[in-house]
C-alpha positions in Angstrom: 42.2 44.2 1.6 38.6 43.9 2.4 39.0 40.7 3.7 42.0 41.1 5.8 40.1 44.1 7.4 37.0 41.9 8.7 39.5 39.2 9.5 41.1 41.6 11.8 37.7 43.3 13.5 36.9 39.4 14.2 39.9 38.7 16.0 39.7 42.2 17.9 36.4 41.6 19.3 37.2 37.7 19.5 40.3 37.3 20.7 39.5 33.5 21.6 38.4 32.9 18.3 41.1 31.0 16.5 40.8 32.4 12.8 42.8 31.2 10.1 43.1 32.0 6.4 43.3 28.9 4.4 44.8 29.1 0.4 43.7 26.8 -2.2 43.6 25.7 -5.7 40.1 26.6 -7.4 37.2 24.2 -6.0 34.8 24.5 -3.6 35.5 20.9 -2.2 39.4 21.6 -2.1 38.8 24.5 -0.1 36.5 22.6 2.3 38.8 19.7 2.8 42.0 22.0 3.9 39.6 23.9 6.3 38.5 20.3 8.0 42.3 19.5 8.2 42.8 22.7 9.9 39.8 23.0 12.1 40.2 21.8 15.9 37.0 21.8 17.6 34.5 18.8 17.8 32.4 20.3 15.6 32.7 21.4 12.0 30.0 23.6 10.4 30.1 25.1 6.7 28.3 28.2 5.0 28.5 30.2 1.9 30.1 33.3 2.1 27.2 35.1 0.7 24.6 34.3 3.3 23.1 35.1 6.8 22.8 33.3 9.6 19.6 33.6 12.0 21.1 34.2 15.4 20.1 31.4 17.1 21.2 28.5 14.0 24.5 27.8 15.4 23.3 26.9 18.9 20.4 24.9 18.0 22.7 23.3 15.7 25.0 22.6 18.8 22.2 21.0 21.4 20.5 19.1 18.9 24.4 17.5 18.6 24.9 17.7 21.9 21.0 15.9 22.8 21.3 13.2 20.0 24.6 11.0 20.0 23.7 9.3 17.3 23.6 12.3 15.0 26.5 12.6 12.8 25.8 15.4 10.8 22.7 17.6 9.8 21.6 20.4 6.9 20.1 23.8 8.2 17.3 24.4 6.4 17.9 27.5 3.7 15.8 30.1 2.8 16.3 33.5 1.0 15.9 36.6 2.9 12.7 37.9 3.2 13.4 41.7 3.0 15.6 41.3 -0.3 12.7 39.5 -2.0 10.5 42.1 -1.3 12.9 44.8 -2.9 13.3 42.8 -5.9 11.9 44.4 -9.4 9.9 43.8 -12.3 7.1 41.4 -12.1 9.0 38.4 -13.8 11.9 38.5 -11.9 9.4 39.4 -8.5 7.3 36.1 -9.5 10.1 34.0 -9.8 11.8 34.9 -6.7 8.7 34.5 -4.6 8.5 31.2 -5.9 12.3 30.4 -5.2 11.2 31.4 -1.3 8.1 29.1 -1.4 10.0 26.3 -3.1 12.5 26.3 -0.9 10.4 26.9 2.6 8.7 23.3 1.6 11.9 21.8 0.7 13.2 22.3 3.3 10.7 22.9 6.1 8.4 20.1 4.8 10.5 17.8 2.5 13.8 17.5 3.8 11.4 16.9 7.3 10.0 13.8 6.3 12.6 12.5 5.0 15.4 13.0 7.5 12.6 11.1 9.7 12.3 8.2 7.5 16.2 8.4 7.3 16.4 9.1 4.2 17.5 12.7 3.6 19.3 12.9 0.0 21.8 15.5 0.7 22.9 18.0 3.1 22.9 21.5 2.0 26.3 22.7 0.7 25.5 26.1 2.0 24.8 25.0 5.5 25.6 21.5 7.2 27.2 20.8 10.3 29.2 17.5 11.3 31.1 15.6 14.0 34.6 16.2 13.1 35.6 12.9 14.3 32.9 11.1 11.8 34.1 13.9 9.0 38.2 12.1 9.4 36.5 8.7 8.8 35.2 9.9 5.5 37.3 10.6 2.1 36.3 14.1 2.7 34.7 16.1 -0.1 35.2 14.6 -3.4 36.9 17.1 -6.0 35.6 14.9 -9.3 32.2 15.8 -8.6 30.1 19.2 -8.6 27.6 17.1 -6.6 29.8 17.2 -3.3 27.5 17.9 -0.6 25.3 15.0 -1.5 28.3 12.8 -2.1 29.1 13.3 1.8 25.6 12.8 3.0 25.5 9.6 1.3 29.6 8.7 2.6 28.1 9.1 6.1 24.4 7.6 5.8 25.4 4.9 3.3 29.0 4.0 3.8 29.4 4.9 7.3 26.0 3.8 8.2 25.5 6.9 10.5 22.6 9.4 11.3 22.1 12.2 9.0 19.2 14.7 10.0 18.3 18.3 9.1 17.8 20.9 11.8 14.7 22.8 10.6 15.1 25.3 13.3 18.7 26.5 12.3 18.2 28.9 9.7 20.6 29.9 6.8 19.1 32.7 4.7 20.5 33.0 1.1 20.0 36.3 -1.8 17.1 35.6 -3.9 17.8 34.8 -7.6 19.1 36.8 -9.9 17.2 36.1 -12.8 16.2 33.0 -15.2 19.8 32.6 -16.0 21.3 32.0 -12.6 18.1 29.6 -12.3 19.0 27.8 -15.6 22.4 27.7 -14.6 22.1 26.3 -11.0 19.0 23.4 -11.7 21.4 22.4 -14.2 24.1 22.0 -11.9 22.1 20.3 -9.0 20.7 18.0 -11.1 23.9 17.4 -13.0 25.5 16.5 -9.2 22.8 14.5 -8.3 23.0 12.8 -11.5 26.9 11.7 -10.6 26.5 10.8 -7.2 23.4 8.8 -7.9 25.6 6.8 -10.3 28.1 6.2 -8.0 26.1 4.9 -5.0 23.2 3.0 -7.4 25.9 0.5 -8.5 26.1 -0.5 -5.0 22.5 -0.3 -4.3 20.1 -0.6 -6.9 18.4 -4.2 -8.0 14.9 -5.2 -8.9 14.8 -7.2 -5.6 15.8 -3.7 -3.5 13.4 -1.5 -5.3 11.1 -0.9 -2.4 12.9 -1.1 0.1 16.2 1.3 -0.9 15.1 4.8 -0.9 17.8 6.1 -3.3 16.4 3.5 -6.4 12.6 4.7 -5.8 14.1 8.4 -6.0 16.3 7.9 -9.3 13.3 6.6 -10.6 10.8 8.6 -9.7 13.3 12.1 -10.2 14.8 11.0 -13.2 13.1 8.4 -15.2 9.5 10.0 -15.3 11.2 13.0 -16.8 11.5 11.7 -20.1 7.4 10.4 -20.0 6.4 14.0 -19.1 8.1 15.5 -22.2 7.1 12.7 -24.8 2.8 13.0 -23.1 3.5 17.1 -23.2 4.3 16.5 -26.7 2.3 13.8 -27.7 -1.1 16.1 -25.9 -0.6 18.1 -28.9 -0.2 15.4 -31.3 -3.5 14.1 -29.7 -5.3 16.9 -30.5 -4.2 17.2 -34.2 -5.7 13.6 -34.4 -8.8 15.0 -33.6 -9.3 14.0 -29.8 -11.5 15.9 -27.5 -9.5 19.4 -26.1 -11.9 19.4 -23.2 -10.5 15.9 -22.2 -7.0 17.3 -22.7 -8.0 20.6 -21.3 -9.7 19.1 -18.1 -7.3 15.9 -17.4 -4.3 18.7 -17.1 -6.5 20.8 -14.6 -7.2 17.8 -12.5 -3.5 16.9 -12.5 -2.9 20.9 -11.7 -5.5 20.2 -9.0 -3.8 17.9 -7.3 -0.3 19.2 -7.3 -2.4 22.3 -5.8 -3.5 20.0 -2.7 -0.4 19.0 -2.0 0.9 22.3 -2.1 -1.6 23.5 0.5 -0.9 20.5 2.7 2.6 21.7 2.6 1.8 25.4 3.3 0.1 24.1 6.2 3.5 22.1 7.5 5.8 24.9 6.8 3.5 27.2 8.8 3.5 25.2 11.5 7.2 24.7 11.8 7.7 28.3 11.0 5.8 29.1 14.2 9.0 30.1 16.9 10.3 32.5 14.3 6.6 35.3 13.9 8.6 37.4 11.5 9.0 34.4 8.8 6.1 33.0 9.3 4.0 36.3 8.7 5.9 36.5 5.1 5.3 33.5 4.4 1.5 33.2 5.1 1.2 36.1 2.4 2.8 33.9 0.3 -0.6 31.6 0.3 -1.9 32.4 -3.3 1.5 30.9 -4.7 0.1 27.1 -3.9 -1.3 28.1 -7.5 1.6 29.4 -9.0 4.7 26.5 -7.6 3.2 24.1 -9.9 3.5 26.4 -13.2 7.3 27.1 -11.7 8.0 23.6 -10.8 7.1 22.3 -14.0 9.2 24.9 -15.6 12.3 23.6 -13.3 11.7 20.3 -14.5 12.6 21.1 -18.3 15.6 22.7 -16.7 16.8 19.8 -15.1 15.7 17.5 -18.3 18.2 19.7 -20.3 20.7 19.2 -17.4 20.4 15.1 -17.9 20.9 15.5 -21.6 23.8 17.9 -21.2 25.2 15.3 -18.5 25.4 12.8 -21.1 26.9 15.3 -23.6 29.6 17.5 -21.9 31.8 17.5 -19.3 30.9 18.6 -15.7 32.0 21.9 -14.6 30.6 24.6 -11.9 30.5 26.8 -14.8 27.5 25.5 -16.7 26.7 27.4 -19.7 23.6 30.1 -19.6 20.2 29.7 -21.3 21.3 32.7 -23.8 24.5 30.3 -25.1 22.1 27.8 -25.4 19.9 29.3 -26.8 22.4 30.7 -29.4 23.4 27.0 -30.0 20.4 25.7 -30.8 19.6 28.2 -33.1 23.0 28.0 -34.8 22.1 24.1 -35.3 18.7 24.5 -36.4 20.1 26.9 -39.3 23.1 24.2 -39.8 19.8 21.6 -40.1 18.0 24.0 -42.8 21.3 24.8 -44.2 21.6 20.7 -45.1 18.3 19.9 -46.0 18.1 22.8 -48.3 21.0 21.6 -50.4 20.2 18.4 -50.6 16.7 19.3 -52.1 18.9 21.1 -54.5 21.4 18.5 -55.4 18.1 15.9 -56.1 16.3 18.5 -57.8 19.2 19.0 -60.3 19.4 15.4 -61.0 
C-alpha cells in the first residue's frame, strides 16, 4: 500500500512522467531486464531502492552522455551518507562504518578514476549506472546465472561490444552505512563470488601468457585473486618463522614497512579524493576529518581480504546464491567440524590403544 501511495504522489506532481510498475520472478537481473524492455527514453539509468541521489547526479549523468558520443554507459560513484554514519553506535560498528565511507570514497573517487581513464574500469556499480538504451538492446541484457551481473554488463559492453565504459565521479549515489560485520561478511563474499564468475567467463576468451601485460583483466585476476592465497600461507608461515627461532624484530619491522607503504598510498589517495570532492564543500569537509583513517583502511582492508579468501573457497564449494550464509553459520560450522575432527581422532586413539 506504501508503494502504490508514492507511485501515486509521483504521477500527481509529474504528470509527464511515465511510471510503470513492472512484476517479476525473484532476481535482481530479471527485474532489470523487464524494466529495459519497458523503458522508452534514450537513456536508461538504475538505482537501488534504498539509496539517495545527490541532486545534481542525474543531469551530470545526462551532459557527460550528451558531450561524449562515444560513451556507452558509466557507474556513479557511491558513497554512504555522511549524516547516518555519524549517528551510527558503538565504537566497532562506528570504526567499521567510517572505514566503509573511506574505502569506498577511494574506490570510487580515486580507483574507479584511473581506471575508467586507462579504459579499463571492471564493473559498473549495480547500485548506480546509466546506459544508452540503444547499446543496452545490443547486449544479452543482465545475465540471471550469475550474482556478478553488473560486472558481467560492463564487460558485454567494453569487451564484447567494444564500446566506452566510464564512471561519472561527479554523479553521486549515497548508500546506508553497514549494518554490522555480518552484512560485511555477507556482501565481500558475494562480490567477490560475482567477480569470481564473470572473471571465468571472459578469461577463457582473454587470458594467455602472451596477453599477460597487455589485457587488463589477466593482471587483475592475478593480482586480486592469486596473491591471496601467498598472503595467508606468509601470515601463517611469519609465525612458524618465529617458532624456528628467527628474529621478531625482523618480522615485527618488515610488517611495519609493508604497513608503511600501504599508508602512503592511502595518503596519496586522500589527496585525489579531496581534490575531486572539491564542487561538493559539505562531502569534502566530512571527509577531510576522516584523515587519521589512512592508518586504520589498511587494518580493515586486510580484514576484507580474508573475507573474500573465504568467498573463493566457498565458490569452489557451494552453489551461488544472493543469500550467502553469515559469519555466525559459519562460524557454527566450523566449530561443528572441528568437534566432528576431535570426535574421529579420539576414537581412533582408542581403537589402537585397545589393540
Amino acid at each position: 500500500m506504501l508503494f502504490w501511495y508514492w507511485h501515486a504522489r509521483a504521477q500527481n506532481a509529474f504528470p509527464n512522467l511515465f511510471l510503470r510498475y513492472v512484476n517479476t520472478d525473484k532476481g535482481k537481473a530479471r527485474a532489470l531486464n523487464a524494466a529495459i524492455y519497458e523503458s522508452i527514453g534514450s537513456y536508461v539509468i538504475n538505482i537501488d531502492s534504498d539509496g539517495l541521489l545527490e541532486p545534481n547526479a542525474i543531469k551530470n549523468m545526462v551532459l557527460r552522455f550528451e558531450n561524449d558520443e562515444q560513451i556507452a554507459a558509466m557507474t556513479g560513484a557511491v558513497l554512504p551518507q555522511r549524516n547516518l554514519v555519524k549517528q551510527v553506535h558503538g565504537w566497532w560498528h562506528r570504526l567499521l562504518a567510517k572505514n566503509e565511507y573511506y574505502e569506498y570514497a577511494q574506490a570510487f573517487l580515486s580507483g574507479r578514476t584511473i581506471e575508467s581513464f586507462r579504459d579499463q574500469l571492471f564493473t559498473m556499480s549495480g547500485a548506480f549506472s546509466a546506459f544508452r538504451r540503444e547499446v543496452l538492446m545490443e547486449t544479452f541484457l543482465y545475465d540471471t546465472d550469475t550474482i556478478g551481473e553488473d560486472t558481467d554488463m560492463t564487460f558485454q559492453i567494453r569487451t564484447r561490444l567494444g564500446k566506452k565504459v566510464v564512471i561519472c565521479a561527479d554523479a553521486i549515489f549515497y548508500v546506508a552505512p553497514i549494518s554490522g560485520f555480518s552484512e560485511l561478511y555477507t556482501q565481500r563474499q558475494r562480490w567477490q563470488r560475482g567477480e569470481l564468475e564473470v572473471a571465468q567467463h571472459y578469461m577463457s576468451q582473454t587470458a594467455s601468457i602472451k596477453g599477460f601485460f597487455k589485457e587488463f583483466l589477466v593482471r587483475r585476476i592475478m593480482i586480486d585473486h592469486t596473491f591471496t592465497f601467498p598472503r595467508m600461507i606468509w601470515t601463517f608461515a611469519t609465525i612458524v618463522l618465529i617458532a624456528f627461532g628467527y628474529s621478531t624484530v625482523v618480522v615485527g619491522l618488515s610488517y611495519l614497512l609493508i604497513y608503511s607503504l600501504y599508508v602512503m598510498v592511502g595518503v596519496i589517495n586522500f589527496i585525489s579524493v579531496g581534490i575531486l570532492l572539491k564542487p561538493y564543500p559539505e562531502e569534502r569537509h566530512f571527509y577531510k576529518h576522516l584523515w587519521w583513517l589512512t592508518l586504520t583502511l589498511p587494518l580493515y582492508m586486510f580484514l576484507t581480504a580474508w573475507i573474500r579468501l573465504i568467498g573463493v573457497i566457498n565458490a569452489m564449494t557451494t552453489q551461488a546464491t544472493w543469500k550467502m550464509r553469515g559469519f555466525t553459520e559459519e562460524w557454527q560450522r566450523l566449530l561443528a567440524v572441528l568437534r566432528d575432527d576431535r570426535r574421529t581422532i579420539h576414537n581412533h586413539y582408542r581403537r589402537r590403544k585397545g589393540k
